[in-house]
Residue, then its C-alpha position, 0 to 999 in steps of 0.5 A: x835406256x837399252x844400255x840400262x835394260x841390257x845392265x839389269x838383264x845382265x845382273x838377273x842372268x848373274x844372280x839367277x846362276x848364282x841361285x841355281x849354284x847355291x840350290x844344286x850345292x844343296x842337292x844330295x843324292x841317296x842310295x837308300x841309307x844314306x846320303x852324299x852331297x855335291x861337294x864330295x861328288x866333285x872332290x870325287x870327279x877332282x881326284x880322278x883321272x881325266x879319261x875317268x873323269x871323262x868316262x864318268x861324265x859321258x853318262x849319268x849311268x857312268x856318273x852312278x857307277x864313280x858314286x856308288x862306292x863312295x856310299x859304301x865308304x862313308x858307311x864304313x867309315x862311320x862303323x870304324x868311327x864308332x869302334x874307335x878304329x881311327x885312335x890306334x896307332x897302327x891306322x894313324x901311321x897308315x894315313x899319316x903315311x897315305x898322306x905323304x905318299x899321295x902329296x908327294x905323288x900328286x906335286x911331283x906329277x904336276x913338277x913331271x908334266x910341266x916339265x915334259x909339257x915344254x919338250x915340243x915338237x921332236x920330229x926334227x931331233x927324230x930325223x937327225x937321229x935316223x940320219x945318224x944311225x940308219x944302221x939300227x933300221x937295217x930290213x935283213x936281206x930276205x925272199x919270196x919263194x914258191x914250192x911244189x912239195x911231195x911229201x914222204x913219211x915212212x911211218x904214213x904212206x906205203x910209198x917208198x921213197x924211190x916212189x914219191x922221188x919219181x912223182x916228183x921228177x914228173x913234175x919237175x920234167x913238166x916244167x922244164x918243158x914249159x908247164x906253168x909252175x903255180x898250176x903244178x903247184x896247186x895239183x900236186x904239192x902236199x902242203x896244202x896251206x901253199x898249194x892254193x896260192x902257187x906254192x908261194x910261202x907268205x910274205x919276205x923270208x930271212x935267213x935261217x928260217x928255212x930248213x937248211x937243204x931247202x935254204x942252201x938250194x934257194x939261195x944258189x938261185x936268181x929270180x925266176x929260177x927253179x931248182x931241181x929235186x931237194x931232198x928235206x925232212x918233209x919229203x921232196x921240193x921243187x923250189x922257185x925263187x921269186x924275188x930276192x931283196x938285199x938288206x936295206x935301211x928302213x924308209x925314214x917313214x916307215x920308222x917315224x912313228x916309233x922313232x918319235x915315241x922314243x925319243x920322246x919317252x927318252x926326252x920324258x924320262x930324262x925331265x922326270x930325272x932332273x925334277x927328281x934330282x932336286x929332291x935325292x939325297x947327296x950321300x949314301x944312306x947309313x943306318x946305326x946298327x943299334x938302332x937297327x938292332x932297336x926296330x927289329x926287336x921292335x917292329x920284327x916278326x916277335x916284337x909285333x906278335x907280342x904286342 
């Protein structure tokens, strides 16, 4: 008896889904002047791609804003109807080209992403390729430096240059005699972006990034050390050598993330080759010249401005 309540209760539950089915078809919704069904809300929602399809879906507000061009569309279409728009020549190659483009892209896409759904996993295939060239991976050799910089231009301070030079030899005499170089830094130095912060400029620098003087004089220096006077465009420097690193491979962690991308764009594009390879051509194109000679009078700028 309760496996027969269970039957009924069943079949009841199926025909009143199919009931609510048959009366949601049956909806259409209205903009004011005219109407659209269901079913063409679906093909809408069909054909769009799935973050659009997602995005609409999320909102019956982000529903309205996919539907409301197909109102427009439908009333269009009817204007062209009417004036006999579809029976040209022109507008019947224009679909019939429409057509063959969206088939062909549509069945080539799903060709494409059947065949790039089986590459997997490529972490291993990434990993062997870092070990084999860790070269492309190579950090140049860099360093963090801190500077005092006094300033001089000429064109604004009445200083002279013997001037600003003997402030600066002050500084430098102060921390030979054991003054901290950071506290210095942030008294006297004129660039005001690195005085706030010890002098210290952001972050590892590569060669041939600084100012030739200023380069040659931190490159002669070992961690720790401070330079004397050197003399730049800018006016002069006292220049500490913070840390010095030598190029290095890359951690393979700190690359994997771009690694696998590329070798799964590289994997993605050679199954998009060999889906595409089935369809090319097996020789060369040649057009006869009389027949291109027939287009142009044709089809050319004079042939469609006759017509």
């Amino acid at each position: 008896m309760l496996k027969l309540k269970l039957i009924v209760l069943i079949a009841i539950l199926i025909l009143a889904g199919q009931a609510a089915a048959e009366v949601t078809q049956h909806v259409q919704i209205s903009d004011g002047r005219s109407k659209i069904d269901v079913p063409l809300i679906e093909q809408e929602l069909l054909a769009a791609p799935p973050k659009i399809r997602g995005f609409a879906l999320s909102s019956k507000a982000n529903l309205v804003s996919l539907v409301a061009p197909l109102f427009v569309d439908i009333r269009v279409e009817e204007a062209a109807k009417n004036e006999g728009f579809e029976a040209r020549k022109d507008v019947k190659a224009a679909m019939d080209r429409s057509v063959r483009s969206t088939i062909s892209r549509l069945y080539l896409s799903e060709k494409i992403d059947g065949a790039t759904a089986k590459i997997g996993n490529v972490e291993p295939l990434a990993y062997e390729r870092y070990l084999a060239d860790k070269s492309q991976f190579i950090v140049p050799e860099s360093i963090k430096v801190a500077h005092i910089l006094l300033k001089y231009d000429p064109e604004l301070t009445t200083e002279t240059e013997a001037d600003v030079k003997a402030r600066a030899e002050k500084v430098l005499e102060q921390i030979k005699a054991g003054a901290d170089f950071g506290k210095l830094a942030e008294a006297n130095s004129d660039d005001a972006t690195t005085a706030k912060k010890g002098g210290e400029l952001p972050g590892w620098i590569e060669k041939r990034t600084l100012v030739p003087p200023f380069e040659k004089a931190v490159y002669a220096l070992k961690p720790g050390e401070i330079s004397g006077l050197v003399r730049t465009r800018f006016g002069f420097h006292i220049i500490k050598l913070v840390a010095h690193r030598d190029a290095h491979p890359r951690a393979y962690e700190e690359v994997k993330g771009e690694l696998v991308n590329t070798v799964k764009t590289q994997l993605v594009n050679q199954q998009r080759d060999e889906v595409l390879k089935k369809f090319r051509g097996t020789q060369d194109i040649e057009i006869p010249d009389s027949l291109y000679e027939e287009l142009r009078n044709k089809f050319g700028e004079k042939g469609v401005s006759s017509k």
